[in-house]
C-alpha positions in Angstrom: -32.5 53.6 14.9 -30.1 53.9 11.6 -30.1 51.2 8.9 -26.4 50.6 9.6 -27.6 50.1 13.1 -29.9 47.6 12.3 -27.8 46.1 9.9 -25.0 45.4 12.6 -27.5 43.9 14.9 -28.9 41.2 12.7 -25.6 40.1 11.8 -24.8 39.8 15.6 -28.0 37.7 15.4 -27.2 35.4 13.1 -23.9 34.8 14.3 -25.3 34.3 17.6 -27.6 32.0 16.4 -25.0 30.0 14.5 -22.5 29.3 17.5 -25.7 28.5 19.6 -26.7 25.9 16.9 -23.3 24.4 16.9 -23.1 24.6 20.3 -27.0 22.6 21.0 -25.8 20.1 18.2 -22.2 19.7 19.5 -23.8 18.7 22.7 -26.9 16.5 21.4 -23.9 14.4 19.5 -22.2 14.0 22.8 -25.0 12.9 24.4 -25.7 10.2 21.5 -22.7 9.2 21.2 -22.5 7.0 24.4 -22.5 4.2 22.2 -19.4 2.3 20.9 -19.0 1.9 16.9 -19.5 -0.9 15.3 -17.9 -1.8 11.7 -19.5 -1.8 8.9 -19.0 -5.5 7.4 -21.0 -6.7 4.3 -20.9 -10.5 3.5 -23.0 -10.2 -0.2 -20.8 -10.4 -2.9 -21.7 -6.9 -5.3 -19.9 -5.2 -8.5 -17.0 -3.3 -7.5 -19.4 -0.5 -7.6 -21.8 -1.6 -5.7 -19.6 -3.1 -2.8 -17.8 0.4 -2.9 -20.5 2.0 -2.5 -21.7 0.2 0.7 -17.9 0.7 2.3 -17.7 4.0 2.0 -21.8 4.6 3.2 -20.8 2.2 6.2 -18.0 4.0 6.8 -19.7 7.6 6.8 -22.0 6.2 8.6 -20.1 5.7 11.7 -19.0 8.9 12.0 -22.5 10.4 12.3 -23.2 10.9 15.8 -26.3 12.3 15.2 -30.0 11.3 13.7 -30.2 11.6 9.8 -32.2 15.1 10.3 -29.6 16.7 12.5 -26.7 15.5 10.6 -27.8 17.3 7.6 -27.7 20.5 10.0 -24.5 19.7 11.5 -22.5 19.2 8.0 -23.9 22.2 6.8 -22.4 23.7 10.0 -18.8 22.1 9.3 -16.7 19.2 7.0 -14.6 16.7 8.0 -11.2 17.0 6.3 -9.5 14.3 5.6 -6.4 12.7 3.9 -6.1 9.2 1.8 -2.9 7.7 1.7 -2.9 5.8 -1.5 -4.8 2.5 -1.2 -3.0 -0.9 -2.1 -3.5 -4.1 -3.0 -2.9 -5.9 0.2 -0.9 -9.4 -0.7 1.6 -7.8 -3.3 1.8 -4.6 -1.6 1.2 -2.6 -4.6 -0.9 0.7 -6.0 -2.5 -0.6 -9.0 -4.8 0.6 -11.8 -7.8 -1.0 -9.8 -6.7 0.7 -6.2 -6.7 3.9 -8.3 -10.0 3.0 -9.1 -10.9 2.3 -5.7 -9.8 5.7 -4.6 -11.5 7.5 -7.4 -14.9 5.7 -6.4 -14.8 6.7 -3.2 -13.9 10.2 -3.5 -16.8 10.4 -6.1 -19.2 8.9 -3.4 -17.9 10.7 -0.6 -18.4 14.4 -3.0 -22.1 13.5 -3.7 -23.1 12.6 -0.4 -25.6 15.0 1.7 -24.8 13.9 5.2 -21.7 13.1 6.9 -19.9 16.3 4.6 -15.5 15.1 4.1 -13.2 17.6 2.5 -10.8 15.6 0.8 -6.9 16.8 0.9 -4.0 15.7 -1.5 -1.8 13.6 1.1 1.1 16.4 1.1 3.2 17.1 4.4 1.6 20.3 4.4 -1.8 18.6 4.9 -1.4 16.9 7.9 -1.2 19.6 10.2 -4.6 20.8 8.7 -6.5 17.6 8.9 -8.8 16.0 11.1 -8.8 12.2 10.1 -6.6 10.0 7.7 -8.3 7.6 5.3 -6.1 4.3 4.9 -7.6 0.8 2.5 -7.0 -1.8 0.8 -7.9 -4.6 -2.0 -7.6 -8.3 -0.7 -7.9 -11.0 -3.5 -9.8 -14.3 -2.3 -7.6 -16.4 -3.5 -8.2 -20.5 -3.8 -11.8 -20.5 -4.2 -12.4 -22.4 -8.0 -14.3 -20.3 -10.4 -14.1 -17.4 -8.4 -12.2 -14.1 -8.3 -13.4 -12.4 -5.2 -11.5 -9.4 -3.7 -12.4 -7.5 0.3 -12.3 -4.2 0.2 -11.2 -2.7 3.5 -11.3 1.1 4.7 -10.7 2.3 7.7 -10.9 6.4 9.0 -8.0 7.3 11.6 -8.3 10.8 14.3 -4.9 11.5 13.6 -4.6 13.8 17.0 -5.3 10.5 18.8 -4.3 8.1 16.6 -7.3 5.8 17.2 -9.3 4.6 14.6 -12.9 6.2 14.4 -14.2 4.0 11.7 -14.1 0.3 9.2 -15.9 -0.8 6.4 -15.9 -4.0 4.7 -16.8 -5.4 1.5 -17.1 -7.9 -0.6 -16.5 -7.4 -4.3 -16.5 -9.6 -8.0 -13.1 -9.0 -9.8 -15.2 -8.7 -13.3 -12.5 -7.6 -15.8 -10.8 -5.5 -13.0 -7.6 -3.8 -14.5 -4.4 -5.6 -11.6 -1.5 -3.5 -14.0 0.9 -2.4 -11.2 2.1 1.6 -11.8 5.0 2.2 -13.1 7.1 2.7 -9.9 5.5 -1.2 -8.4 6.0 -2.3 -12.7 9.8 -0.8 -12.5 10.7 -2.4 -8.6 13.1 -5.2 -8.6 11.9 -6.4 -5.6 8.6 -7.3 -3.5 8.0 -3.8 -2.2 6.9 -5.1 1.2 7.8 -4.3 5.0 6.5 -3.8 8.2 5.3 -0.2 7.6 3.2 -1.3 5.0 1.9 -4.3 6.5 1.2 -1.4 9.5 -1.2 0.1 6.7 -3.1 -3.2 6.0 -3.5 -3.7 9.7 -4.8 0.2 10.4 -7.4 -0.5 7.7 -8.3 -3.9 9.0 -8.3 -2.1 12.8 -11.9 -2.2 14.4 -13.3 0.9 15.7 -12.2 2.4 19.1 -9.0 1.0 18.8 -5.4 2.1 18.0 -4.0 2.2 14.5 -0.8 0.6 14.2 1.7 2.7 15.9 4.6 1.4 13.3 2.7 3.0 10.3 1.2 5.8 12.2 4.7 7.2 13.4 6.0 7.0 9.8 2.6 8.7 8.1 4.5 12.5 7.8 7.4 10.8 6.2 4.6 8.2 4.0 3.2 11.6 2.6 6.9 12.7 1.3 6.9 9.0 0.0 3.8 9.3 -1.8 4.7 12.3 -3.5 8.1 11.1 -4.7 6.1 8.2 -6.1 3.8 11.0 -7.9 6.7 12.3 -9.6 8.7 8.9 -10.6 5.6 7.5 -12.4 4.8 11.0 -14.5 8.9 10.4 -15.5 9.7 13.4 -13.4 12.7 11.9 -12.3 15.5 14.3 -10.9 12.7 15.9 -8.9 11.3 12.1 -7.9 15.2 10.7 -6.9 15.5 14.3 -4.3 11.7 13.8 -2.7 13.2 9.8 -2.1 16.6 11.6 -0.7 14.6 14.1 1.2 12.2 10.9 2.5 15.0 9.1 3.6 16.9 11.7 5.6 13.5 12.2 8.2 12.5 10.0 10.9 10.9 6.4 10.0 12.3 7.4 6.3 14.8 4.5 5.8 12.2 1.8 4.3 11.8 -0.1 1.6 10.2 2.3 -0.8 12.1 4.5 -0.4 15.7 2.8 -0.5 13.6 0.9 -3.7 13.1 4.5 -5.6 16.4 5.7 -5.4 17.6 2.7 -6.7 15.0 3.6 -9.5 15.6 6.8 -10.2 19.4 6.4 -10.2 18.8 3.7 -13.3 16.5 6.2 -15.2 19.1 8.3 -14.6 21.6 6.4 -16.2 23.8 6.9 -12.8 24.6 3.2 -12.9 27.7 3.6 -10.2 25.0 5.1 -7.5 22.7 2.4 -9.0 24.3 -0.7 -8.0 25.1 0.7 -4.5 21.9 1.6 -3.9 20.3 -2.1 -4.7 22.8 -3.1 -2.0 21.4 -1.1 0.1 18.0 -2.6 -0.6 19.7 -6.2 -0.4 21.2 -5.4 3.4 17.5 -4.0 4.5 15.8 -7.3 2.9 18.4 -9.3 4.7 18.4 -7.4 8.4 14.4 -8.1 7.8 15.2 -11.6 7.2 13.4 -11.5 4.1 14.1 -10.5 0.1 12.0 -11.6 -2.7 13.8 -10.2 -5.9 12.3 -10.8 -9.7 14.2 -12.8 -11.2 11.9 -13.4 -14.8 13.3 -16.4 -16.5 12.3 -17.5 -20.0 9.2 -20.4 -20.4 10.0 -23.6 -18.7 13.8 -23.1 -18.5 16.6 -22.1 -16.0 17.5 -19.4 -18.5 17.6 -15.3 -17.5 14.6 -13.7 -19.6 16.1 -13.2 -23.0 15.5 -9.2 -23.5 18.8 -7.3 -22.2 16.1 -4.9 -21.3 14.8 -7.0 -18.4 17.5 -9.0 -17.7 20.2 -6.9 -18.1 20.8 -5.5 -14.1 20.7 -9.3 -13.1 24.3 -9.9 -12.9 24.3 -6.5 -10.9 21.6 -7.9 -8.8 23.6 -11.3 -8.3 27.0 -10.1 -7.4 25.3 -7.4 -4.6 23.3 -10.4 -3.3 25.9 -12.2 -2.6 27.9 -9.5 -1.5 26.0 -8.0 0.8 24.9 -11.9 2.1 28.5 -13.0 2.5 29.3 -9.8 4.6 26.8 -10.7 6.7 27.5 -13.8 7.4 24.0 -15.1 6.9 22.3 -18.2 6.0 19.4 -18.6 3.6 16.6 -20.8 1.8 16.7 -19.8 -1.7 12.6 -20.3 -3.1 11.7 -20.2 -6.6 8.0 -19.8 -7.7 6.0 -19.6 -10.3 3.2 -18.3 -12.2 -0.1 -20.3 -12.2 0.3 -21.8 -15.8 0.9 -25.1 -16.5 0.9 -28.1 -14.5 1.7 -27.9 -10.7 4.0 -30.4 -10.6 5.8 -29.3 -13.7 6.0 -25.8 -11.9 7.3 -27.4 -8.9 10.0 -29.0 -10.4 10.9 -25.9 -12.4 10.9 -24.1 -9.2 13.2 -26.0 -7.8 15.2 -25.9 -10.8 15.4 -22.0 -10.8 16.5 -22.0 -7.3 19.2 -24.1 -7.8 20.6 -22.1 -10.6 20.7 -19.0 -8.7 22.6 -20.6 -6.0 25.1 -21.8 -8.4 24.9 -18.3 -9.4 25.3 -16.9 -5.6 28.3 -19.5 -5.2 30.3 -18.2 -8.1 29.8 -14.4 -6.9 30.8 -15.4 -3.3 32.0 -19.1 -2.4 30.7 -19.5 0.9 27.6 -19.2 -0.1 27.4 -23.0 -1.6 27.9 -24.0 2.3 25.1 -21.3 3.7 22.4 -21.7 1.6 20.1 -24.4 0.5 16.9 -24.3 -2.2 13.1 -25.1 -2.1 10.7 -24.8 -5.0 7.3 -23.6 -4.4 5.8 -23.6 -8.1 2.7 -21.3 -7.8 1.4 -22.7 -4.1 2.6 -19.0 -2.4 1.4 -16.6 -5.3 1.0 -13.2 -4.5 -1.6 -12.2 -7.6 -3.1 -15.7 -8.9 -3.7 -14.2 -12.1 -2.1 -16.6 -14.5 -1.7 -14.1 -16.9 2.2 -13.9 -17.4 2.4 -10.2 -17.8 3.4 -7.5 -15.5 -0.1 -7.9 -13.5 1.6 -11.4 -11.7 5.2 -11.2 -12.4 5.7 -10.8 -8.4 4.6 -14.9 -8.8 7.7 -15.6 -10.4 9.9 -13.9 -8.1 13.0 -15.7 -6.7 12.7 -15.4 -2.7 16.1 -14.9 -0.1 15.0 -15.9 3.7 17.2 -15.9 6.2 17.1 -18.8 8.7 19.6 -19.7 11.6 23.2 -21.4 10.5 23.1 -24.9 11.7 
């Protein structure tokens, strides 16, 4: 027999011995794998590091149908690829230097890891048709316990052919000098970038194993990628390209939402298309209202009634005003106007300066559109309903001094 002859035939042996080893340890994992998952859920409070760690182990975990040994054979054998749609912080609803952190981590931990082998894929369009699961979490601060600054970290791993979620991990985290600095699209918003899709995203990584991920958010996660790379573009300052990746978001299915509406708004200022600009905050302003719910920041100068005092801030708030009450007195609706505050000073000072604020912008809201004075009454919350908590009167908590727009039944 000729060298190339035996040459041939080992190759033919190998590969035959591959697919019959995938094959035995496809079909051991199905055997094993009569059991249901169970989350992984960590009550110790660690470093960030530490409790990152343990989520993304747990979560691995789970998704190892087979004993420690075999696993090692089966990820030598083939990865799981997988997409992460950018983690937020849960209560404002924002990417923030610490959920980039988060990410990081966990792509760090997932690389060095021996068993359980992920492939992780820039969350592109092009990607999902190539990918197995979807990786969705989020940072929850533990708010109203004294002396502490807690946060939850929450993952969750989605099958995207089914839909169902495959795996969750919990953990419990010190916020130790944690950097809460919003990026520059969440810095830039005018308003609480919050809807139902995303609160679909912070229910999928809250989702327990075995179970569906919310459909909302799952039948909008082709358009969410388009989304994520408009945002991409908008906070490197690329913004012609950023403003026709929001257009193109907008014009699929599930694209009208909030971020997106929100960064063409954005890009249009940066732009200096200020025509385009103020009809696209109406737009904004109609969604908030059809939702029943806007929460616009309004930043006002310390312990008055009066507009922030640099024209760069407070310069688009007449804009602002006259489409609220625009696009309110069109449709006929009828509101609680809420002021809050940030979590300095005394709480009933900040209640009563609440209050104040609230009834300002009404005053405001009446001038724009007169009806309004009859369709709209004020509440101040001081800091009781803060979003961050932070106290620190930067851009990290200025979501807590936000001026809120809910819609309630005419009476």
């Amino acid at each position: 027999m000729s060298c190339a002859s035996l040459t041939r035939r080992h190759r033919l042996s190998v590969q035959l011995a591959r697919a019959a080893l995938f094959g035995w340890v496809s079909l051991l994992a199905g055997c094993l794998a009569t059991a249901p998952t169970q989350p992984t859920v960590s009550t110790n409070e660690l470093s960030f590091s530490e409790a990152i760690v343990v989520a993304t182990d747990g979560l691995v975990s789970q998704t190892q149908k087979l004993p420690a040994f075999l696993a090692v054979v089966e990820s030598h054998i083939t990865k799981k690829s997988v997409v992460v749609d950018p983690m937020i912080d849960v209560t404002s609803a924002q990417q923030t230097q610490a959920t980039l952190l988060l990410e990081r981590r966990i792509a760090e931990r997932l690389a060095a890891r021996k068993e359980g082998s992920f492939d992780l894929l820039p969350f592109k369009a092009d990607n999902l048709a190539r990918v197995q699961y979807l990786l969705t979490g989020t940072l929850t601060r533990l708010l109203g316990v004294p002396g502490k600054r807690g946060l939850q970290i929450n993952l969750a791993l989605v099958e995207l052919k089914t839909g169902q979620v495959v795996a969750q991990a919990s953990a419990l985290a010190r916020d130790d000098g944690l950097n809460h600095t919003p990026l520059a699209f969440y810095q830039d918003s005018p308003v609480l970038v919050k809807d139902k899709v995303v609160e679909g995203y912070a229910i999928t990584a809250l989702t327990p194993p075995g179970r569906a991920a919310n459909s909302l958010y799952m039948e909008r996660v082709a358009v969410a990628s388009v989304i994520n790379e408009a945002g991409v573009l908008y906070n490197a300052e690329r913004f012609p390209e950023s403003l026709a990746k929001y257009q193109e978001a907008r014009a699929q299915s599930g694209g009208e939402q909030l971020r997106t509406l929100n960064g063409i708004y954005l890009n249009y200022v940066r732009l200096g298309r200020m025509a385009e600009a103020e009809a696209a905050f109406g737009q904004i302003v109609a969604y908030g209202l059809r939702a029943s719910k806007l929460d616009v920041k309004f930043l006002f100068n310390p312990a008055t009634t009066e507009f922030w005092s640099d024209p760069k801030v407070s310069g688009p708030y007449p804009m602002w005003l006259r489409q609220i009450a625009r696009e309110s007195a069109n449709a006929r609706v009828c509101m609680t106007i809420v002021g809050h505050t940030s979590r300095t000073g005394t709480e009933q000072g900040n209640d009563a300066l609440s209050l104040q604020r609230a009834t300002y912008m009404q005053q405001r809201l009446a001038a724009e559109a007169p009806p309004l004075a009859q369709r709209t009454k004020v509440n101040g919350m001081g800091w009781r309903e803060n979003l961050v908590g932070s106290g620190t009167d930067n851009a990290v908590d200025a979501l807590d001094r936000r001026v809120e727009f809910r819609v309630e039944p005419c009476r």
